[in-house]
N, C-alpha and C positions, 0 to 999 in steps of 0.2 A: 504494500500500500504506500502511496508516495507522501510524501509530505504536506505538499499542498492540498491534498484531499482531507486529512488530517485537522489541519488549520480550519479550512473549508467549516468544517462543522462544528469549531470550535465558536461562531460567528455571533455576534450577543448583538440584540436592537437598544436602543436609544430606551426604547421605553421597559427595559429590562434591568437598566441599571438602577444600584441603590438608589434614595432622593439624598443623597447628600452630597455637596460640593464636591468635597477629595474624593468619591464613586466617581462623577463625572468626568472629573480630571481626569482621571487614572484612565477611565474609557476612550477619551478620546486622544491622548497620549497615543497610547495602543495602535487606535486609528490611525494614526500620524503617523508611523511609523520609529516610533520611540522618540518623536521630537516631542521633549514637551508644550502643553499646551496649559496656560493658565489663565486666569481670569484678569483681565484688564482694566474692569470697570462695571460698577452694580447700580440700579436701578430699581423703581420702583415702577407701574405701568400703573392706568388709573382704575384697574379692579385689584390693585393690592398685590397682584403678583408683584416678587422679589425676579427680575431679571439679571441676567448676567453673561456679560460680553466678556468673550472668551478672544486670546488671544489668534484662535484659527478664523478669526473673522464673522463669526455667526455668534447668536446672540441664543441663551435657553431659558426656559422656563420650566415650573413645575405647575403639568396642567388638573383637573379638578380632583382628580384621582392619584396626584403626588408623584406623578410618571414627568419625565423630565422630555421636553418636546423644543423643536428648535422654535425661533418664534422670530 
């Protein structure tokens, strides 16, 4: 069995990961390709969600169900 099929199913979604900041980090590090990825700047949006712009350029949220979604 190769490796990359391996990896393949090792495959985790967005909305899988912990709701806590260092989860997300660490997920999208991953994603990166072991660049880290950290948080640049935090926000509040005008229904109270807590956002949070990530250094890889996209901005995330914790949507009604505490699941972490880009936004």
């Amino acid at each position: 069995m190769s490796q990359a099929f391996i990896r393949e199913s090792d495959d985790q979604w967005l909305s899988d990961v912990a709701p806590t900041l260092q989860a997300l980090i660490v997920y999208l590090t991953r994603n990166n390709n072991g660049i880290r990825v950290y948080e640049s700047k935090n926000s509040t949006d005008q229904d109270g969600r807590e956002i949070h712009v990530m250094s890889n350029g996209l901005s995330y949220a914790k949507d009604a169900d505490g699941k972490w979604e880009i936004v």
